[in-house]
C-alpha positions in Angstrom: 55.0 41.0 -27.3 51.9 42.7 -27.4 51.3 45.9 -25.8 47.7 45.9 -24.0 48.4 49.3 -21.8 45.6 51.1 -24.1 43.4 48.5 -23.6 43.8 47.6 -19.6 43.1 52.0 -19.6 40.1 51.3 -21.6 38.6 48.8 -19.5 39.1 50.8 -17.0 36.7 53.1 -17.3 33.8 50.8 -18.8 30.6 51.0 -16.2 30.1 47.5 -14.8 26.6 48.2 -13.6 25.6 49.3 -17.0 25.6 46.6 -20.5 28.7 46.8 -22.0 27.5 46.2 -25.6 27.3 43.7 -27.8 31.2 44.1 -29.1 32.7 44.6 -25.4 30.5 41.4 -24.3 31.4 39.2 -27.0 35.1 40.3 -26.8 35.0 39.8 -22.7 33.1 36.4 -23.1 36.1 34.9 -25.2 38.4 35.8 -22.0 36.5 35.2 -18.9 33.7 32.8 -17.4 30.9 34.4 -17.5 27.7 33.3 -15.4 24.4 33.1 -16.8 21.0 32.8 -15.0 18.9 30.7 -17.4 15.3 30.9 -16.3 13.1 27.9 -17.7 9.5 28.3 -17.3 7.2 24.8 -17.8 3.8 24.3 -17.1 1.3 21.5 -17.4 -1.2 22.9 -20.4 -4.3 21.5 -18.7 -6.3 21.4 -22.5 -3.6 19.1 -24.0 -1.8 17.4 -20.9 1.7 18.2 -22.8 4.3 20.0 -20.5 4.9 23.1 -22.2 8.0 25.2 -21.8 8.1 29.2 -22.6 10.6 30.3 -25.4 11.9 34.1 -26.4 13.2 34.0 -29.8 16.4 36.2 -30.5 16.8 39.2 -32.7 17.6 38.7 -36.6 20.5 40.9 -36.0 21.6 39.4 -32.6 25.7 37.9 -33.0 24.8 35.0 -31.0 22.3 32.9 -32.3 20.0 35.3 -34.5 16.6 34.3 -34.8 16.6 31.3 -32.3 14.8 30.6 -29.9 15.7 29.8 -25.8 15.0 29.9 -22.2 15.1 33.8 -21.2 18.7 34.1 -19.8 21.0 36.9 -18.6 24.6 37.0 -17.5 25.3 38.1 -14.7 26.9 41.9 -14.1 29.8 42.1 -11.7 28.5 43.0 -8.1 24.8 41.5 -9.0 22.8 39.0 -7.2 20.5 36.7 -9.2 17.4 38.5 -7.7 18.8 41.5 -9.8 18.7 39.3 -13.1 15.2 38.1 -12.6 14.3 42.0 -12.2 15.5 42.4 -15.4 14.4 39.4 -17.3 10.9 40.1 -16.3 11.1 43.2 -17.8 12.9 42.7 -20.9 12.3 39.3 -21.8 8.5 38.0 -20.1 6.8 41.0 -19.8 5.6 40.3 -17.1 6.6 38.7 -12.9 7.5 35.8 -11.8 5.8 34.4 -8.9 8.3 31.5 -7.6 12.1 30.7 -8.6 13.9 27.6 -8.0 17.5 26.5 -8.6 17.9 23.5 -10.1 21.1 23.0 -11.7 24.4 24.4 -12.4 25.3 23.4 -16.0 29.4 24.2 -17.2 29.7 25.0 -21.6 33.6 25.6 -21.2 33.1 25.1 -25.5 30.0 27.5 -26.0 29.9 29.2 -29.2 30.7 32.7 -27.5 33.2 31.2 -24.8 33.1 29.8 -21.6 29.7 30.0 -19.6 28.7 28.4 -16.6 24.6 28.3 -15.8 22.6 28.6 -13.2 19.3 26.5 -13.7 16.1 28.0 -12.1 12.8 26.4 -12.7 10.3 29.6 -12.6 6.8 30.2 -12.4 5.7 33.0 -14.8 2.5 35.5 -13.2 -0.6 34.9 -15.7 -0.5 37.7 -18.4 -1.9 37.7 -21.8 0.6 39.7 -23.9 3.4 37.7 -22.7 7.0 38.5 -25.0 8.0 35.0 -25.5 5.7 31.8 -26.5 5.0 28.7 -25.1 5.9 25.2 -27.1 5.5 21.7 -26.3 8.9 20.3 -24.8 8.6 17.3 -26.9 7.7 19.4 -30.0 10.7 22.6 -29.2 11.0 24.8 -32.7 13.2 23.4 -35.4 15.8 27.0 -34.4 16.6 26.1 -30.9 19.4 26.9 -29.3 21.3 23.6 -29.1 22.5 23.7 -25.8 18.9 24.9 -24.2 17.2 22.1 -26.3 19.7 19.3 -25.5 20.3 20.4 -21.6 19.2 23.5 -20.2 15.3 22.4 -20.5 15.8 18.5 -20.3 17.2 19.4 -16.9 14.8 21.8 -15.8 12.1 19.1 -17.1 13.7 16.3 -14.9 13.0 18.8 -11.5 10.0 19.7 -13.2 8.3 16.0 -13.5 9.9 15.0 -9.9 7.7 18.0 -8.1 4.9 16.6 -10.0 3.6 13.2 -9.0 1.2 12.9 -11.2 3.0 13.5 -14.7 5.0 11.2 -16.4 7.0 12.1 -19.4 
């Protein structure tokens, strides 16, 4: 039998309000659910008519898919609301607001790469800014790296809410 006593004291004094690391979050991910607020931007590019979806791409160096692109996302932190998580992805990850959130979707990936994660689909509205962080790609034209799981249903499900608030686009 394994003896965890060094680890449960350990865990014990990790800061849940702060990030735990790329190790400690990895490690965790494999044991838990964790909950991740996937925020999918669209908008209608009025030049080319094409639905248009805005894409971060992930560090060389990151452990879970380096160098792809996706939907800005966070997990959340024990004792957060999802208000808290768009706080931070509009700093870390737009560069800039957001002027209107909208759930959409809850989406389960019990067999993600990482572990178990269960999404939260918001459709988002980013404020106008020029220097945004991210880029924005045609939905039926996504970047040859994207992250299988945004590509084949975190944006076609944000893109089905999408085109029914919209009338006048059909897709």
């Amino acid at each position: 039998m394994i003896d965890y006593s060094t680890t449960i004291e350990a865990l014990k004094v990790v800061d849940q309000t702060k990030p735990y690391g790329t190790a400690l979050f990895d490690a965790l991910a494999r044991l838990t659910v964790s909950v991740a607020v996937e925020a999918v931007c669209l908008c209608l590019n009025k030049r080319t008519g094409k639905i248009e979806v805005y894409l971060v791409q992930r560090s060389q160096d990151d452990t879970a898919y380096p160098g792809e692109w996706h939907c800005p996302g966070s997990v959340m932190r024990p004792g957060e609301g999802v208000e808290v998580v768009f706080d931070r992805l509009a700093k870390k990850e737009f560069g800039t607001g957001l002027i209107s959130t909208r759930f959409v979707a809850n989406i389960n990936h019990p067999t993600e790469a990482r572990g178990h994660f269960f999404s939260l689909v918001y459709l988002c509205v980013l404020e106008e800014k020029a220097n945004l962080r991210g880029k924005w790609f045609p939905v039926d034209a996504l970047p040859f790296l994207t992250v299988k799981h945004h590509r084949t249903r975190i944006i076609p499900c944000a893109l089905d809410a999408f085109v029914a608030d919209h009338d006048n686009i059909w897709f």
